[in-house]
C-alpha positions as CSV (number, residue, x, y, z in Angstrom):
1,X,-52.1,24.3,43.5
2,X,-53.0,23.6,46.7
3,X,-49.8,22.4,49.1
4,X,-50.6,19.4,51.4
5,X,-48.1,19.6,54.5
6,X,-47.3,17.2,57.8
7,X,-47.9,18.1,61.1
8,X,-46.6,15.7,64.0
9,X,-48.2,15.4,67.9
10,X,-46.5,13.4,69.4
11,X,-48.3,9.8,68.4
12,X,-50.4,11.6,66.2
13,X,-49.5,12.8,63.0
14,X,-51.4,14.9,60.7
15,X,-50.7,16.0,57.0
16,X,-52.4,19.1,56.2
17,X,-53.6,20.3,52.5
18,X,-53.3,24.4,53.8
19,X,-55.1,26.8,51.6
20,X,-53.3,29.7,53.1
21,X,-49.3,27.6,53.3
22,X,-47.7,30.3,55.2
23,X,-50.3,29.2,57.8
24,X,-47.7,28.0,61.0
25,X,-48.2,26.4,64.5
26,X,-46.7,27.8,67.4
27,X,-46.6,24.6,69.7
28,X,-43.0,23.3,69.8
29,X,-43.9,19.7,69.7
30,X,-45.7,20.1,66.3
31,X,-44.1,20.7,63.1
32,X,-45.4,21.0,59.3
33,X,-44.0,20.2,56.2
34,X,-44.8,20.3,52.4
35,X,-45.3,17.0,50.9
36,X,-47.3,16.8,48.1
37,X,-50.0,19.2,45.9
38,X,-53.7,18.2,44.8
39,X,-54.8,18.4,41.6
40,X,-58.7,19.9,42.1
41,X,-60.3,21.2,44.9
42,X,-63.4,19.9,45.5
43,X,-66.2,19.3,48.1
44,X,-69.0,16.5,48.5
45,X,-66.6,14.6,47.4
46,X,-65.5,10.4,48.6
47,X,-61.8,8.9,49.5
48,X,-61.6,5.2,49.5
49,X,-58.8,3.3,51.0
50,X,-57.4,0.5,48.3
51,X,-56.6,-2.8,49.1
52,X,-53.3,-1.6,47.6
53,X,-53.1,1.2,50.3
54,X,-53.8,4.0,48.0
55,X,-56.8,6.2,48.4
56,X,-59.2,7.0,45.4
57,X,-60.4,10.1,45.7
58,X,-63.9,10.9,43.4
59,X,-65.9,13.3,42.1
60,X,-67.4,16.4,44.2
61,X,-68.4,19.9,43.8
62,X,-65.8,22.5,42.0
63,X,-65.7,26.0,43.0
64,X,-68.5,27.3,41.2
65,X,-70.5,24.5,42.6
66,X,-70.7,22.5,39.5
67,X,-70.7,17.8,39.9
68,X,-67.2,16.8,38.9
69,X,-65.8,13.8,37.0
70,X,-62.5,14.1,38.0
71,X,-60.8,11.1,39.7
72,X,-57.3,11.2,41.9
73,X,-55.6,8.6,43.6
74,X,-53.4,9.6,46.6
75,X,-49.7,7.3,47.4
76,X,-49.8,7.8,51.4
77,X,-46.0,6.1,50.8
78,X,-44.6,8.4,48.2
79,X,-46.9,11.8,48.5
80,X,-48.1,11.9,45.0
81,X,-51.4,12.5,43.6
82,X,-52.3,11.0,39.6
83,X,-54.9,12.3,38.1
84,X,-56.7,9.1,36.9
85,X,-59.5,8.9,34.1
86,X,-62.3,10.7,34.9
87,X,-65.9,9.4,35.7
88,X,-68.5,8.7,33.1
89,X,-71.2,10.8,35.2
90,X,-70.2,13.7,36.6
91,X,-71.6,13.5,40.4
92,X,-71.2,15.1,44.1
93,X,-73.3,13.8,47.4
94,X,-72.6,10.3,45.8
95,X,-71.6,7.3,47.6
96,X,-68.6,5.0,47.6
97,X,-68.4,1.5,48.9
98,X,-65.0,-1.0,49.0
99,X,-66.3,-4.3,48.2
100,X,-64.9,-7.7,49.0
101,X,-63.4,-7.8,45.4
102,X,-60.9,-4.6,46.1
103,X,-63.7,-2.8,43.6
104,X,-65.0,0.4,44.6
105,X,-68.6,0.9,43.9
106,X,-70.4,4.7,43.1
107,X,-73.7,4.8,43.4
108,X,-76.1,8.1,42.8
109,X,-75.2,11.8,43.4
110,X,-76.2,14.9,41.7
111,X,-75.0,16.8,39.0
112,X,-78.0,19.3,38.5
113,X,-80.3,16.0,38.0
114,X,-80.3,13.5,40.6
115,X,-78.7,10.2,39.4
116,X,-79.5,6.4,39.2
117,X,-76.5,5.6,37.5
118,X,-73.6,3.2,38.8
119,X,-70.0,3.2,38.3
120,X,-67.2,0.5,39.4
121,X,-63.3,0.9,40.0
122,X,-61.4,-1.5,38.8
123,X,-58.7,-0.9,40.5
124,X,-55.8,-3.2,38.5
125,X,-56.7,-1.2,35.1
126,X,-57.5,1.8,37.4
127,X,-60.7,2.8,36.1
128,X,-63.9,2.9,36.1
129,X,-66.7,0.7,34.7
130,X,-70.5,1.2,34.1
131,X,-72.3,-1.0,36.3
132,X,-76.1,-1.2,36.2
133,X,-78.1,2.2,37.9
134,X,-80.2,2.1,40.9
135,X,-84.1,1.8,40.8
136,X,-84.4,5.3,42.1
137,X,-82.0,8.4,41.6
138,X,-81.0,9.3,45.1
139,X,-78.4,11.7,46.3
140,X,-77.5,12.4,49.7
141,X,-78.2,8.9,50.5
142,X,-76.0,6.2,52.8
143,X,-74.6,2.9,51.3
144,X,-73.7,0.1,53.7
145,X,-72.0,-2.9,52.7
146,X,-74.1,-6.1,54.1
147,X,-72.0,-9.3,55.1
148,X,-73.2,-11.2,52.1
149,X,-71.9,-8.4,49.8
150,X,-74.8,-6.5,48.8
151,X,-74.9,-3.0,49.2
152,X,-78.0,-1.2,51.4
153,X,-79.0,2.7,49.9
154,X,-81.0,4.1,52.2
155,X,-83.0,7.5,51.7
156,X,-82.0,10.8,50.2
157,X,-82.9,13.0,47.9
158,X,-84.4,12.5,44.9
159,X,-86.3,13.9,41.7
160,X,-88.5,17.2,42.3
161,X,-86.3,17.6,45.5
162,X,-87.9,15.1,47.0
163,X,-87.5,13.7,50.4
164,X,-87.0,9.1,50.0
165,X,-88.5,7.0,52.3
166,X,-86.9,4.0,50.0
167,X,-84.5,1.8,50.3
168,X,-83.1,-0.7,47.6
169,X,-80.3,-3.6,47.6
170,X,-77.5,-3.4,44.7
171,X,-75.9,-6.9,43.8
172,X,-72.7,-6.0,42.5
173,X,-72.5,-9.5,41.3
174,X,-75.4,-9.3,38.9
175,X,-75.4,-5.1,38.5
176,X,-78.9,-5.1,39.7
177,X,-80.9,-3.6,42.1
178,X,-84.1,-4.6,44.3
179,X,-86.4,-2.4,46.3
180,X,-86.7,-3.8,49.9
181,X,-89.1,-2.5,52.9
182,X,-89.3,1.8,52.9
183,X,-88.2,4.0,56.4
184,X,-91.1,5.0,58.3
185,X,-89.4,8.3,57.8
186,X,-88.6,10.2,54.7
187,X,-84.5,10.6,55.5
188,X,-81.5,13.0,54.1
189,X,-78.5,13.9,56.4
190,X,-78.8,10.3,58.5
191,X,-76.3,7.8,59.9
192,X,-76.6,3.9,58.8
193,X,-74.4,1.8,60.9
194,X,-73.8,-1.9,60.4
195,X,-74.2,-3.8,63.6
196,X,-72.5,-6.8,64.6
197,X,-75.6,-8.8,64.1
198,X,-76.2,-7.6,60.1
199,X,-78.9,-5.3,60.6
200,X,-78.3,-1.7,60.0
201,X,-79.4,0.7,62.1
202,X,-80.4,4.4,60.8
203,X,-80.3,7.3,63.0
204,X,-81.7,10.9,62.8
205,X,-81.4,12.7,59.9
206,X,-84.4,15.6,58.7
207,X,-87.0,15.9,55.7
208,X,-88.0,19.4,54.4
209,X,-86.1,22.8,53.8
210,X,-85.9,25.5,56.0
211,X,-88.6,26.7,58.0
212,X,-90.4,23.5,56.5
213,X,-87.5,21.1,58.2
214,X,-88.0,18.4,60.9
215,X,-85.3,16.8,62.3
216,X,-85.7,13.5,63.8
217,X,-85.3,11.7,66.9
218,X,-86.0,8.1,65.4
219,X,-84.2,5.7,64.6
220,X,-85.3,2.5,62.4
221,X,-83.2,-1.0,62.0
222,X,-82.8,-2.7,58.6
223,X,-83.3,-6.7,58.7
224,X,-81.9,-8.2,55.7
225,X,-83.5,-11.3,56.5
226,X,-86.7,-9.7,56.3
227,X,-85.8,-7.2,54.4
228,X,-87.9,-4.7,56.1
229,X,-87.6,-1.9,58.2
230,X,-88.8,-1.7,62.0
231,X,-88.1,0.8,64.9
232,X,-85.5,1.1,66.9
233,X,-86.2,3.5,69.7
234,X,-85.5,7.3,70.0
235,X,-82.8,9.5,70.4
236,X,-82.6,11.9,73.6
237,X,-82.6,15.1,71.1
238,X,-83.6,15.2,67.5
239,X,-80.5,15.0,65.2
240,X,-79.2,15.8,61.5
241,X,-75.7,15.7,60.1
242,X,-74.1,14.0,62.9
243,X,-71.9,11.0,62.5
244,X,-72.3,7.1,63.9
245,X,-69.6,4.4,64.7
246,X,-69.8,1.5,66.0
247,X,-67.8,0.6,69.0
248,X,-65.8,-2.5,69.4
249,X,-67.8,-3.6,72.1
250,X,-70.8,-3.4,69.6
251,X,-72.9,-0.3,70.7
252,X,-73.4,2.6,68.4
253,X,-71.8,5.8,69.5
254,X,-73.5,9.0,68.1
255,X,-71.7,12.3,67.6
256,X,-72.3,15.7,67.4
257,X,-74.9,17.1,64.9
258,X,-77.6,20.2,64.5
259,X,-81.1,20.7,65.4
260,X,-84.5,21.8,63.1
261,X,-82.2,25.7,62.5
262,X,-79.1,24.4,62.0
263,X,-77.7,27.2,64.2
264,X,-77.4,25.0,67.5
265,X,-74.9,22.5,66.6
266,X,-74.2,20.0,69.3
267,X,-71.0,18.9,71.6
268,X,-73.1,16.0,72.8
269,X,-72.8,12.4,71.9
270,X,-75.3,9.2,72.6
271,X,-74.8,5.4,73.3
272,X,-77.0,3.0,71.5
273,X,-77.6,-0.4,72.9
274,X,-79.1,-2.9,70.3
275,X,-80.5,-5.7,72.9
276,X,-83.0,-2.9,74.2
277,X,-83.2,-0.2,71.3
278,X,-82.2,2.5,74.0
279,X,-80.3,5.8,73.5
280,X,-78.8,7.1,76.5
281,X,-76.3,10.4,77.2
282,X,-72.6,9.0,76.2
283,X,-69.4,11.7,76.9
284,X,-69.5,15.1,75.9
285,X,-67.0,16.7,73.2
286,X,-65.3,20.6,73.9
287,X,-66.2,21.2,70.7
288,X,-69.6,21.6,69.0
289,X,-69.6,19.7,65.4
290,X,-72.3,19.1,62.9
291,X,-71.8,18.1,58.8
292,X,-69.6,15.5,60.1
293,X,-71.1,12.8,58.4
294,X,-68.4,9.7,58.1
295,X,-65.7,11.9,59.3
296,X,-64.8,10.0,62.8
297,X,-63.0,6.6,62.9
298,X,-62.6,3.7,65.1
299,X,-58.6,3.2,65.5
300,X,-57.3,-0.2,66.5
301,X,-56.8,0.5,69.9
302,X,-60.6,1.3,70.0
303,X,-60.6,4.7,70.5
304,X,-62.5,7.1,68.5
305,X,-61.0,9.9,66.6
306,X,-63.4,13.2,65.8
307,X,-61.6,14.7,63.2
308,X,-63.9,17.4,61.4
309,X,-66.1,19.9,62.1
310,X,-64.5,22.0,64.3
311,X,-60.7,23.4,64.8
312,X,-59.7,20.9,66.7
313,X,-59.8,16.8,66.4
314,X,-60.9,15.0,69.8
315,X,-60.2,11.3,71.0
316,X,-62.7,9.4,72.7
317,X,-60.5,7.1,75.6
318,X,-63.0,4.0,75.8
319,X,-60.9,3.4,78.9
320,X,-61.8,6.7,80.5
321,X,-64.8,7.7,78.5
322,X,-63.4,11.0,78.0
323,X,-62.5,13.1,75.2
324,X,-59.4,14.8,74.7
325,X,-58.3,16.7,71.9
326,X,-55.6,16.3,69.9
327,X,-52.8,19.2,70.2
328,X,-53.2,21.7,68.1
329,X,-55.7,23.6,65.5
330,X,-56.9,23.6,62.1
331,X,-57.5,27.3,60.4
332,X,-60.8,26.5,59.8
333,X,-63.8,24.3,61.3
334,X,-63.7,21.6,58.3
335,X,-66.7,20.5,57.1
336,X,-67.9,18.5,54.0
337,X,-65.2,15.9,54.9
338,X,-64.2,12.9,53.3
339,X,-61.7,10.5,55.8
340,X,-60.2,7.0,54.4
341,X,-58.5,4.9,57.2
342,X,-54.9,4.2,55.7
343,X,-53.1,0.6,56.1
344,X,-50.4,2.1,58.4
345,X,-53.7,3.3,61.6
346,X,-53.5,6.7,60.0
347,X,-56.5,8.2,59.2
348,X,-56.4,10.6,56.1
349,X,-59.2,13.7,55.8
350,X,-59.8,15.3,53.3
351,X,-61.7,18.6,54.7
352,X,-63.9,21.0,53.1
353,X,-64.7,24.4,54.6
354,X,-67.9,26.3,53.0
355,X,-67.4,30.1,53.3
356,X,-70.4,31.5,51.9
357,X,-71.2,33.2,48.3
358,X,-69.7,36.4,49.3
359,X,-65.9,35.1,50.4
360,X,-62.9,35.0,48.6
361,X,-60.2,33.0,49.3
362,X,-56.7,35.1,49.0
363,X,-54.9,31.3,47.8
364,X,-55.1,30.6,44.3
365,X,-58.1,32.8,43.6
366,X,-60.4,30.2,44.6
367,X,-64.1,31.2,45.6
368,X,-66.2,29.8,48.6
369,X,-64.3,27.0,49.6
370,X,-60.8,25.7,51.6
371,X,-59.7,22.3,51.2
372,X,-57.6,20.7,53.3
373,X,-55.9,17.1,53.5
374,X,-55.1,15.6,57.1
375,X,-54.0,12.6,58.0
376,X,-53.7,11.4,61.8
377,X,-51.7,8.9,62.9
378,X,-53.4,7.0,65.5
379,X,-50.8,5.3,68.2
């Protein structure tokens, strides 16, 4: 099993699923405890905040890299994890999207075949629900809700490994799916962030593998009144595997990410401004981060936490437009998170640390990968 414990800074808390649980920090202000176990490791994975305050936690990769099936739902209140009915597709890389309903919709993923298939949660009979299938099979993609309830994919990959330039609108009231206006870019490892005007701006993200990569600089905005795609100015650097939120005064903020090797990760962060499509220098991080895709969260006092992809978490002071970090470290530079923004302002990650083929992990004779749950608590 893997132990989940609580660590407290001050007006940030943190709850912590520890792979190695003698792990201990020495700060005096901080303290952890054991609260609750998970049922399955897993990485590529989603957690979805409930209406109910509960967080659905779905599918993913198992140790021996394998898509999973297996659903849990996390009580925040009570620190228990029930294993719940599993999916009918097994799927990681997938995508899940809270709808207006209280439903959670999955859409895509892979599972050694790259799937079109679409699942709902139901969350009163707590469980899930065929639901139409996509036009294309897409994995790796982003899903944004729109304001009239439809959900945006946007790019990924698809069959023969292949790079998408498309982009397709699910109705979840009819279970069917349209093909808008295609990317001027084929896209995997991009941001989409929905603005305060509808559209949906995508940012970075690369096409190709390995020496054949290119990361991009480009961004493109989504009009769903026109349903087509047109561009939106460039970034200072090209970008993969960063993250994107928007601010509550309505720019983008842009955080972190890798270039073309991914061996130069970036501390770096940009400002987007919608009136003029410009991309300028925003505050620096300490910490390098990249494969921190949906990991950072606007709190309600506007700041932003960084939670992943590195040992420590950093908070963005829109007052001071500085970053701080948040006492204390993780053991490991999480990566391949999944974060759910609980009822009560704390955020809840669930962290996923790749090791590489070789390493062994000395808890629970688990190969390649750490998990870890953390939850801050956002004043």
């Amino acid at each position: 099993m893997y132990s989940i414990g609580a660590l407290r800074i001050g007006s940030l808390a943190c709850l912590a699923l520890l792979v190695q649980p003698e792990f201990v920090l020495t700060h005096s202000a901080q303290s952890i405890r054991q609260v609750a176990s998970l049922q399955t490791a897993r990485a590529a994975h989603t957690a979805t905040t409930l209406q109910s305050g509960l967080v659905l936690v779905v599918g993913g990769m198992s140790d021996g890299g394998g898509g999973m099936a297996s659903v849990e739902l996390f009580d925040p209140a009570r620190n228990t994890v029930q294993q719940l009915d599993p999916l009918a597709d097994r799927r990681a890389s997938h995508t899940a999207t809270l709808l207006g309903n209280g439903r959670v919709l999955i859409t895509g993923g892979y599972n050694g075949e790259y799937l079109a298939s679409v699942e709902a949660f139901d969350p009163s009979a707590k469980r899930f629900r065929s639901a139409g299938s996509l036009l294309e099979p897409r994995s790796g993609h982003t899903a944004t809700l729109l304001p009239d309830g439809r959900v945006l994919l946007v790019g990924g990959v698809g069959r023969g490994w292949t790079f998408l330039r498309s982009a397709e609108v699910y109705d979840p009231e009819t279970g069917r799916s349209e093909m808008v206006g295609s990317m001027r870019m084929s896209r995997e490892s991009h941001t989409a962030t929905l603005l305060a005007d509808g559209r949906v701006l995508v940012v970075g993200g690369h096409s190709g593998r390995r020496q054949n990569m290119e990361v991009y600089a480009t961004a493109e905005l989504f009009n769903p009144q026109t349903r087509r795609f047109e561009s939106a100015g460039r970034l200072t650097i090209p970008r993969h595997k960063h993250d994107a939120v928007r601010l509550a005064d309505g720019r983008v903020l842009i955080i972190g990410g890798a270039d073309h090797t991914d061996r130069v990760h970036y501390a770096t962060t940009e400002i987007y401004r919608a009136p003029d499509h410009s991309f300028r220098p925003g505050p620096a991080m300490t910490y390098a981060r990249y494969k921190i895709a949906g990991t950072s969260i606007l709190l309600s006092t506007g700041e932003v936490l960084v939670t992943s992809g590195a040992q420590v978490a950093e908070l963005l002071n829109v007052q001071t437009w500085r970053f701080a970090e948040v006492p204390g470290s993780y053991p490991a530079a999480y990566r391949f998170a999944a974060t759910a923004l609980l009822r009560d302002g704390d955020v809840l990650l669930q962290a996923v640390t790749l090791m590489g083929t070789r390493t062994r992990l000395a808890y629970g004779g688990s190969a390649n990968r750490e998990y870890h749950r953390v939850m801050l608590t956002g004043g």
